[in-house]
C-alpha positions in Angstrom: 33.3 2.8 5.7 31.5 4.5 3.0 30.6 2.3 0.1 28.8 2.8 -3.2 28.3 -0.1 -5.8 27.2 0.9 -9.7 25.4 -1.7 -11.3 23.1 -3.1 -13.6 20.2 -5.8 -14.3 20.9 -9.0 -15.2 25.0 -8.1 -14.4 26.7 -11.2 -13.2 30.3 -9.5 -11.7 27.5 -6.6 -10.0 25.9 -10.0 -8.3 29.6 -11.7 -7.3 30.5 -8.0 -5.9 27.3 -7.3 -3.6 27.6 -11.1 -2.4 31.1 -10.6 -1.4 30.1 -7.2 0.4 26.9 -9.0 2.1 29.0 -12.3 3.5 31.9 -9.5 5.2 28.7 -7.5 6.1 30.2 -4.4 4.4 26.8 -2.5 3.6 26.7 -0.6 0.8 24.5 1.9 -1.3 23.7 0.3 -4.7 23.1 2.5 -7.3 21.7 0.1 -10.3 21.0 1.7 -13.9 17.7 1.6 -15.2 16.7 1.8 -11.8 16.9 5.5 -10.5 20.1 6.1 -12.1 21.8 6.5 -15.5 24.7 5.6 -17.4 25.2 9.2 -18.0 25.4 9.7 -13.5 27.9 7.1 -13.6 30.1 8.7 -16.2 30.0 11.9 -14.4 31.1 10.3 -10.9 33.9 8.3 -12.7 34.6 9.5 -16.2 36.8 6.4 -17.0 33.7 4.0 -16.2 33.6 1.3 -19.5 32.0 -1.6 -17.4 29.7 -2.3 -13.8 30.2 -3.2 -11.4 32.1 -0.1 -10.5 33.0 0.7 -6.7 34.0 3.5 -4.3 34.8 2.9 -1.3 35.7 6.1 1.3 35.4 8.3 -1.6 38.2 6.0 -3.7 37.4 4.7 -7.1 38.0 0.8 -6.4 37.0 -0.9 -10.1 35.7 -3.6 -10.5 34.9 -7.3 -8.7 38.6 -8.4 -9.2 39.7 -5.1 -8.2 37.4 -5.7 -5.1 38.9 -9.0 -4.3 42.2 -7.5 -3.9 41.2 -4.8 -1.9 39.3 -7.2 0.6 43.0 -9.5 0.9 
């Protein structure tokens, strides 16, 4: 399983997501803006982006934490 987490700093939903990945040992590839990439890379892997945390997972836009809690069920 492929996963990639967009986040931020100081992002409390990016911190609840990567916690939930980390306790089923799910790793992931963080990619945190304003740290080696930008709001404007985001945008351009899902145009429909308005918040972070945003997740893909096999390729599959996911959403958000809630979104993430569902797809964990």
């Amino acid at each position: 399983m492929k996963v990639v987490v967009w986040s931020k700093y100081n992002c409390t939903s990016c911190d609840q997501a990567k916690l939930l990945l980390g306790q089923r040992e799910i790793a992931f590839e963080e990619r945190k803006i304003g740290d080696g990439y930008t709001k404007e890379e985001l945008l351009e892997e899902i145009p429909t982006a308005r918040s972070v945390p945003q997740i893909i997972i096999d390729g599959k836009i996911i959403g958000g934490v809630s979104e993430l809690k569902e797809f964990l069920k």
